[in-house]
N, C-alpha and C positions, 0 to 999 in steps of 0.2 A: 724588552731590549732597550728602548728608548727611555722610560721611567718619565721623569718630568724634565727632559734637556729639551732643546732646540733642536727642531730635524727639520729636514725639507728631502721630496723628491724630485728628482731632475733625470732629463734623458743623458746618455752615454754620449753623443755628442756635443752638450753642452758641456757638459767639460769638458771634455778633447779640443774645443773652442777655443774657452777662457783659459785652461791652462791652471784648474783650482788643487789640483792634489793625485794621488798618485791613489787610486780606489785600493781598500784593500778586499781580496778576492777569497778570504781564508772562513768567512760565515756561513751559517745554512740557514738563513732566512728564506721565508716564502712569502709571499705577499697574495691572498686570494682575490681575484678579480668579483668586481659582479655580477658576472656570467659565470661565476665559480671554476673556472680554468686557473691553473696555480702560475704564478710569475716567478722566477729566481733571480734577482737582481746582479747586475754585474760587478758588485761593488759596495765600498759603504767606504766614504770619506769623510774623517772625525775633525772635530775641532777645526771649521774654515770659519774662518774674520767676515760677520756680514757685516759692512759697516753702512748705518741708516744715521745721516747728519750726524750729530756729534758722539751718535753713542754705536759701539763694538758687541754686536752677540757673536758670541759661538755655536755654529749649526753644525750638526751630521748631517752626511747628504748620502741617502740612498739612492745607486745609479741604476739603471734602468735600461736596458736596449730597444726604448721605440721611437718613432719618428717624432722628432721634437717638434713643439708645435710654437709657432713663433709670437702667439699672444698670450702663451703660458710656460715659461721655460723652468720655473721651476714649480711645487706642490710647499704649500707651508706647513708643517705642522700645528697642532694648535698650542702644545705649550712656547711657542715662538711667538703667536699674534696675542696670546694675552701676555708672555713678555711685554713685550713692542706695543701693548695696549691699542691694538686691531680694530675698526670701527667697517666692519664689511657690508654694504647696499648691495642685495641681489639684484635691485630695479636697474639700480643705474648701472649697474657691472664694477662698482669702485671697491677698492680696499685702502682704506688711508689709516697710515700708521701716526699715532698721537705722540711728540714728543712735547716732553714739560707743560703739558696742559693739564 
């Protein structure tokens, strides 16, 4: 579905929040947990502006109906953080994204 674009996931309230796009509800993706219980997402919103200092990606955001958690609102895909050249420390809990370095 995705191929090599930019995705993230996010809960249903976070964008109902922010105000980022209008989901569309027309897919039959399934998303398997890892407790292998299946999820069907409420949505899939294309092409939204992440803008990180001076540079503009384009993410699909697969929507979600669970309770948003407010030290993680969104899920990154990985062809996004090596886009954005991603430099992630599990120790320290950071993710810092590299621009013009």
């Amino acid at each position: 579905f995705f191929g090599f674009k930019n995705w993230g996931v996010t809960p249903l309230n976070f964008v109902k929040k922010w105000k980022i796009g209008k989901p569309d509800t027309s897919h039959t993706m399934e998303i398997v947990l890892e407790d292998q219980s299946v999820l069907r997402p409420s949505g899939i919103i294309k092409d939204v502006s992440v803008k990180i200092k001076d540079l503009i990606f384009p993410v699909d955001f697969v929507i979600i109906d669970i309770d948003e958690d407010a030290d993680v609102p969104i899920i990154l895909g990985r062809p996004f953080l090596a886009t954005s050249r991603t430099v992630i420390d599990m120790e320290k809990e950071e993710l810092k994204l590299r621009m013009g370095d």
